[in-house]
NUNU-881156 format. One record per residue: residue in one letter; x, y, z of N, C-alpha, C in turn. Coordinates in steps of 0.02 Angstrom, whole numbers. Layout:
N
- a, X, Y, Z, X, Y, Z, X, Y, Z
...
***
This chain:
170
- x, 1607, -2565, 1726, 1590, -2591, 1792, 1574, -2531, 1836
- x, 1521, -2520, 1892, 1507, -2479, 1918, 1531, -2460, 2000
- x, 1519, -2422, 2002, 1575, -2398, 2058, 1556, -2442, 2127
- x, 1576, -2484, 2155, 1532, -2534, 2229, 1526, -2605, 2203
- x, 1525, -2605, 2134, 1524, -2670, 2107, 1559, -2713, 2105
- x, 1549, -2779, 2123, 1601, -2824, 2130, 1668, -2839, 2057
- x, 1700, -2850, 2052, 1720, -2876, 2009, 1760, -2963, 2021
- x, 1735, -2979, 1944, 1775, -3068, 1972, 1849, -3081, 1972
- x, 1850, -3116, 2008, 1920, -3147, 2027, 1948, -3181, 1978
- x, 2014, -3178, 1944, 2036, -3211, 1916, 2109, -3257, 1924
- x, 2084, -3333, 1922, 2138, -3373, 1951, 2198, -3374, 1923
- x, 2196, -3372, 1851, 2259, -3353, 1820, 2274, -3299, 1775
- x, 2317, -3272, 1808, 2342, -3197, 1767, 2377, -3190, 1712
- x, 2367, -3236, 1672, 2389, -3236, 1593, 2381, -3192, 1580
- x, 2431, -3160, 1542, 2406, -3112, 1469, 2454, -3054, 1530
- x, 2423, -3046, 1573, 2436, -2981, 1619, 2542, -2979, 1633
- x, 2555, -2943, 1642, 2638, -2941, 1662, 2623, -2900, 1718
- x, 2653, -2938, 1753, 2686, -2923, 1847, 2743, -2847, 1823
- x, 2710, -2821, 1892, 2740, -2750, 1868, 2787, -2737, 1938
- x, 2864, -2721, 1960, 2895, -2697, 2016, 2903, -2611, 2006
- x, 2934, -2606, 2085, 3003, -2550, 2069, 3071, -2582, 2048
- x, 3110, -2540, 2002, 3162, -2566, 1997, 3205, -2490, 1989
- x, 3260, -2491, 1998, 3323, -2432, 2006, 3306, -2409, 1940
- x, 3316, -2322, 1918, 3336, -2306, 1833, 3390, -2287, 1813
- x, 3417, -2323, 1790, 3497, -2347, 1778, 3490, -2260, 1733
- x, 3476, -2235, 1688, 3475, -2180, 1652, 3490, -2120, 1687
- x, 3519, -2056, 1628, 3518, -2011, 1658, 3452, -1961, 1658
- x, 3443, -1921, 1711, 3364, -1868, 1722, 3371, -1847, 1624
- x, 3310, -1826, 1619, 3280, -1810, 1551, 3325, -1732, 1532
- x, 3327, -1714, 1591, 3376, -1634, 1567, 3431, -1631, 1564
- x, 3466, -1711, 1559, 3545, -1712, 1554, 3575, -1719, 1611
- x, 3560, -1728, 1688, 3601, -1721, 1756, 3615, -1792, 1761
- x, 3642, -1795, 1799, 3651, -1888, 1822, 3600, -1882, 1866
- x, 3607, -1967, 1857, 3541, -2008, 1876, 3534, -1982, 1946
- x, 3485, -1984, 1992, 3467, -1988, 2050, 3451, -2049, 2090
- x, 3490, -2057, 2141, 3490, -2127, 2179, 3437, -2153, 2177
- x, 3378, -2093, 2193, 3332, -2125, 2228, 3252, -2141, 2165
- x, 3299, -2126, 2108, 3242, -2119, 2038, 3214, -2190, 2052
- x, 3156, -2221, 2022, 3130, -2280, 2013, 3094, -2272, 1948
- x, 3082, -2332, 1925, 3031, -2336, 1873, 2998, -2398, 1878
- x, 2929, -2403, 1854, 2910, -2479, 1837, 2925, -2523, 1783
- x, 2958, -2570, 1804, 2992, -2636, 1751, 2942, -2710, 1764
- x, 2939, -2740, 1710, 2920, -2824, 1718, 2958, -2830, 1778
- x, 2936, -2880, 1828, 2978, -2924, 1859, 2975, -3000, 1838
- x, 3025, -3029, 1875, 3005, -3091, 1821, 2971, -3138, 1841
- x, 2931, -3177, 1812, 2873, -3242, 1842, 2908, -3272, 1890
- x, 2845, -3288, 1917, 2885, -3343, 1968, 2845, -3404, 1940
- x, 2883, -3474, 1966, 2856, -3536, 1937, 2784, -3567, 1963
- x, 2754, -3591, 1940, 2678, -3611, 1964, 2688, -3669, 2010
- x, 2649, -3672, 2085, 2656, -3688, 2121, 2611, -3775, 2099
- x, 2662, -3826, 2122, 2640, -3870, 2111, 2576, -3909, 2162
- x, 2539, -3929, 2123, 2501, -3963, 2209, 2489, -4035, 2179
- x, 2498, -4073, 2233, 2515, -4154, 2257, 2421, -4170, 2227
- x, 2428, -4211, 2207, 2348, -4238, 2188, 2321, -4286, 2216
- x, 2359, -4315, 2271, 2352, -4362, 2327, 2355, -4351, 2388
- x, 2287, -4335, 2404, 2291, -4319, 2479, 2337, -4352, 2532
- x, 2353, -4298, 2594, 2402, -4343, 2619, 2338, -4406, 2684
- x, 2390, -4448, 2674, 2370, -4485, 2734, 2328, -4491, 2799
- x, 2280, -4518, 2827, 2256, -4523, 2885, 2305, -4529, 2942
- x, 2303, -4484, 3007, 2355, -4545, 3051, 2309, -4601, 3065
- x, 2381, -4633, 3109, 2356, -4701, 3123, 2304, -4708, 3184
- x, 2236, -4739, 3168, 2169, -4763, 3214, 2195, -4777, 3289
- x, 2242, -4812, 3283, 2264, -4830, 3351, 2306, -4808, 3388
- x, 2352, -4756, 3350, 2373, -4719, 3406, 2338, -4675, 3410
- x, 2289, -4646, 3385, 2245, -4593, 3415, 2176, -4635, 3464
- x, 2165, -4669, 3455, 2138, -4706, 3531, 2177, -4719, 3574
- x, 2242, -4736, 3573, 2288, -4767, 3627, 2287, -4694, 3674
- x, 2308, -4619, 3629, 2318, -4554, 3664, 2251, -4559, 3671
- x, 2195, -4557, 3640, 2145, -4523, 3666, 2101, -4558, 3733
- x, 2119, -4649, 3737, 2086, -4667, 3771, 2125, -4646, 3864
- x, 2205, -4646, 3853, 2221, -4625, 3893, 2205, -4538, 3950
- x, 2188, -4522, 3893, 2169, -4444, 3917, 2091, -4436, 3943
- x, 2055, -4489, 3912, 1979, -4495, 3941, 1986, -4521, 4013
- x, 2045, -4569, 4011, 2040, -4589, 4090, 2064, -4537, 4143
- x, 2129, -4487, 4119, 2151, -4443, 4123, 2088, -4409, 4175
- x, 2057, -4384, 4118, 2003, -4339, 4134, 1932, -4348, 4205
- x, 1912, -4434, 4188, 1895, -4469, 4232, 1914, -4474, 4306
- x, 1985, -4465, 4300, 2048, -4479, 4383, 2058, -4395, 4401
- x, 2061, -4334, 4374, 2066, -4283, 4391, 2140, -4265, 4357
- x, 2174, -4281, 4310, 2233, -4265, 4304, 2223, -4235, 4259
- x, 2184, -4225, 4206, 2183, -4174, 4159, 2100, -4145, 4157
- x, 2107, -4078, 4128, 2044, -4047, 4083, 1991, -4062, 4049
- x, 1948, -4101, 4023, 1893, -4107, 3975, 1902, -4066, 3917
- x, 1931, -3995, 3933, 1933, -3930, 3858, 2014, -3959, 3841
- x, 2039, -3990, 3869, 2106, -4011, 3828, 2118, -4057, 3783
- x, 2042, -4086, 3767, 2042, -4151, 3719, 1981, -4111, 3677
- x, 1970, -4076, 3683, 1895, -4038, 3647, 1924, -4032, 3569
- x, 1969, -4030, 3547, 1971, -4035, 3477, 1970, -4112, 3472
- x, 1974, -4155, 3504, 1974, -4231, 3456, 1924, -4267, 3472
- x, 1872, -4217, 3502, 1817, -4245, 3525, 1744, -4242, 3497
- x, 1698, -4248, 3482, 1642, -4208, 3455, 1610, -4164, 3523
- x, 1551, -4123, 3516, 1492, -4077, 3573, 1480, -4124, 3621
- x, 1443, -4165, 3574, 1410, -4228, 3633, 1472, -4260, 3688
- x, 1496, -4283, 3638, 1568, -4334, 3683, 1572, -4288, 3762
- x, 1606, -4213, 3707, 1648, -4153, 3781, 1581, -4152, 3818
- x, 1524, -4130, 3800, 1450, -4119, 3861, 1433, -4209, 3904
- x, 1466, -4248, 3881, 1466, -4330, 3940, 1510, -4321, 3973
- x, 1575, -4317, 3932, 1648, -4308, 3978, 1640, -4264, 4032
- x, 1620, -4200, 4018, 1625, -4157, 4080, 1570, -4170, 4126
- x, 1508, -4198, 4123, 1469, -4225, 4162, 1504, -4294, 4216
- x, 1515, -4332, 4182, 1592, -4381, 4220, 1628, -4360, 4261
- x, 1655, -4313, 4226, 1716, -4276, 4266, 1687, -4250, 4339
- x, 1626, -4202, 4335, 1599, -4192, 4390, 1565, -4239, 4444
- x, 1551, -4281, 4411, 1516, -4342, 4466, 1582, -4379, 4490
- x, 1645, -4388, 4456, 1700, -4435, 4483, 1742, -4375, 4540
- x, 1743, -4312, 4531, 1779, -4255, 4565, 1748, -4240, 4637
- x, 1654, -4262, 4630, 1609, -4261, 4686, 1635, -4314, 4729
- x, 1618, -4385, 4705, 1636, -4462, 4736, 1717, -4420, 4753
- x, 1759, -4397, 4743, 1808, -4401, 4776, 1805, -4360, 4827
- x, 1802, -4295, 4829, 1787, -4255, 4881, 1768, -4282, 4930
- x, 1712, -4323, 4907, 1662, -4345, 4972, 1672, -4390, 5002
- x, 1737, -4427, 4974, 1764, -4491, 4976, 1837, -4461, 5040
- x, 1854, -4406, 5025, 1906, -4380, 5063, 1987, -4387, 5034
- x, 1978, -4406, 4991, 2030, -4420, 4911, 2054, -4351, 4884
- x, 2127, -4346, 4889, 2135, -4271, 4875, 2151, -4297, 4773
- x, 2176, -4248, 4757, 2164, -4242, 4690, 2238, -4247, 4659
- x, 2271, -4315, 4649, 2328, -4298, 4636, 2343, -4330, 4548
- x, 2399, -4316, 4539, 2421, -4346, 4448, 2412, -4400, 4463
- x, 2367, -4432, 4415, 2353, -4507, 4432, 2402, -4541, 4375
- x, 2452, -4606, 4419, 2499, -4637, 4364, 2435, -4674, 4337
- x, 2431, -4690, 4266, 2420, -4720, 4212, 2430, -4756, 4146
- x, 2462, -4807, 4131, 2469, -4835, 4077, 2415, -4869, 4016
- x, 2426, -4873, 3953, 2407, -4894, 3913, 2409, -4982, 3891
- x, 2383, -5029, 3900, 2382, -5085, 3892, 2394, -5091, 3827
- x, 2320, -5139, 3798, 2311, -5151, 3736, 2267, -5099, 3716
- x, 2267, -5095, 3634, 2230, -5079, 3605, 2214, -5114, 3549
- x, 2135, -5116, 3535, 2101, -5126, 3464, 2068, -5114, 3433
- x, 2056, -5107, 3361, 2042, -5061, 3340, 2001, -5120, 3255
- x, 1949, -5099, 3253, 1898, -5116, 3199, 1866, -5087, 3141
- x, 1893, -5094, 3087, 1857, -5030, 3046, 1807, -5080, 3030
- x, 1744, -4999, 3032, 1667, -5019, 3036, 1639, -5002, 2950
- x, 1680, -4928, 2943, 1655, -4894, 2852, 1721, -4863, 2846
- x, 1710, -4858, 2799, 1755, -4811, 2770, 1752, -4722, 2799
- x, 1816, -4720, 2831, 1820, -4661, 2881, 1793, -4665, 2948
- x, 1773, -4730, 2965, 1736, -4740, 3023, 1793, -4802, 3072
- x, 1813, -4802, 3116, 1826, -4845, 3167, 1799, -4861, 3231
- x, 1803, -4927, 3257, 1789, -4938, 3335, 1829, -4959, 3362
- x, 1853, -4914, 3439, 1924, -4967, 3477, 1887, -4979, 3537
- x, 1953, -5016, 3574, 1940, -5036, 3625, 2019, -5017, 3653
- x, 2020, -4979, 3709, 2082, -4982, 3741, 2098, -5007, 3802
- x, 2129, -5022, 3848, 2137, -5052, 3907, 2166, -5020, 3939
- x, 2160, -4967, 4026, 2201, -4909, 4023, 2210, -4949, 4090
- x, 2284, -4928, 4116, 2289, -4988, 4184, 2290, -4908, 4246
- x, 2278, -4922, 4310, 2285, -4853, 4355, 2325, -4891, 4409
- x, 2326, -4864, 4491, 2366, -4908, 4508, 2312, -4964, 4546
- x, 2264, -4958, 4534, 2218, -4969, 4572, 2182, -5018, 4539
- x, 2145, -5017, 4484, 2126, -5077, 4438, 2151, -5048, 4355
- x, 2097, -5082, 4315, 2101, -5091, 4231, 2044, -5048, 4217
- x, 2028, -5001, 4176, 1973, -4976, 4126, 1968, -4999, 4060
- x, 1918, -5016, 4037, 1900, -5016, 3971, 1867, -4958, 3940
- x, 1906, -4934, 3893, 1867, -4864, 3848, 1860, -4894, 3785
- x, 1803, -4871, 3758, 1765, -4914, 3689, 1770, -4846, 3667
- x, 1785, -4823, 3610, 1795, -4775, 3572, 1752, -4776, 3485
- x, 1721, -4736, 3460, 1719, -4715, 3392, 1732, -4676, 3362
- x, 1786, -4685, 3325, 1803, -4632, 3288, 1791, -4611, 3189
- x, 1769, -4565, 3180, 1773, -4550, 3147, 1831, -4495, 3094
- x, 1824, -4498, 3039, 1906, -4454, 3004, 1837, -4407, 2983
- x, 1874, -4339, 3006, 1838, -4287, 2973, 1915, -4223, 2965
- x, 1900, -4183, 2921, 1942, -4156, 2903, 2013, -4156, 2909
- x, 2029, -4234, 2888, 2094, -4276, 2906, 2124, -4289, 2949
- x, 2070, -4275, 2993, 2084, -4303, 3084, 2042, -4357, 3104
- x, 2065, -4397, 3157, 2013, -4448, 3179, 1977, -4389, 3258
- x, 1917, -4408, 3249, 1889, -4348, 3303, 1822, -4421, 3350
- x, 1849, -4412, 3419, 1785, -4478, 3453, 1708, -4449, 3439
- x, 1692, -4484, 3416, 1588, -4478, 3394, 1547, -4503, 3463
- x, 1576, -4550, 3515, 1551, -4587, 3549, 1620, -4617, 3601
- x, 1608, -4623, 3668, 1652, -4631, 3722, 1615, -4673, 3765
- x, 1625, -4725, 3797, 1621, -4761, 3837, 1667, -4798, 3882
- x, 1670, -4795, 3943, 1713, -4800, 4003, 1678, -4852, 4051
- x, 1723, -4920, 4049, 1697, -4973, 4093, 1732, -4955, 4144
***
């Protein structure tokens, strides 16, 4: 093999023996006693092969990740939270509407003379429809103190998360 050249990876190291330091119990070659600090290389011993599960784990559950997520869209809507604080369960598109929202509902208040406070919020109902496989549609019901929202949600499972594809806010 040449010098810069890759060489391949090999997944299992059969054949090969795992090499440590280990203490040298012996005495030096010229007859003195041993030296504390002598070492030599010995086998160490295998370790056991790591098992892996052949069944992926589980999806969470569709509906409580609409129940949190529809709550936090309204969240976001009323001024009590961020838009970048839901950005992982969200897709590009979703976060580039949400924060467009956010700014037109933050304007209407300003201009409204509405200061900006934690808005109480509860979770009603939720429901929830599978459309495909890895695909869902909810519907949540978020109550404020003021009226009811409806958030229509799609979610999709991508790398064993449910992540919203699509957001809508009655």
């Amino acid at each position: 093999m040449a010098s810069g050249e890759a060489r391949p990876i090999e997944d299992d190291e059969a054949g090969r023996e795992r090499r440590g330091l280990v203490p040298v119990p012996d005495e030096g070659s010229d007859g003195a006693p041993p030296r504390r600090d002598a070492v030599a290389l010995a086998p160490l011993p295998r370790r056991p092969a790591r098992r892996v599960d052949p069944t992926p784990p589980a999806p969470p559950d569709a509906a409580a990740t609409a129940r949190a997520l529809g709550l936090c869209v309204v969240e976001v809507l009323t001024g009590g939270r961020e838009v970048d604080s839901i950005a992982r369960w969200v897709t590009e598109d979703v976060h580039r509407h949400l924060q467009q929202r956010a700014a037109v509902a933050t304007r209407a208040r300003s201009l409204g003379g509405r200061a900006r406070a934690r808005p109480r919020v509860q979770v009603g109902s939720v429901r929830t429809c599978p459309v495909a496989d890895g695909v869902v549609e909810a519907a949540v019901v978020v109550h404020t103190r003021s009226h009811a929202r409806a958030v229509a949600l799609r979610l999709e499972l991508r790398q064993g998360r449910w992540r919203a594809t699509a957001v809508g806010v009655l």
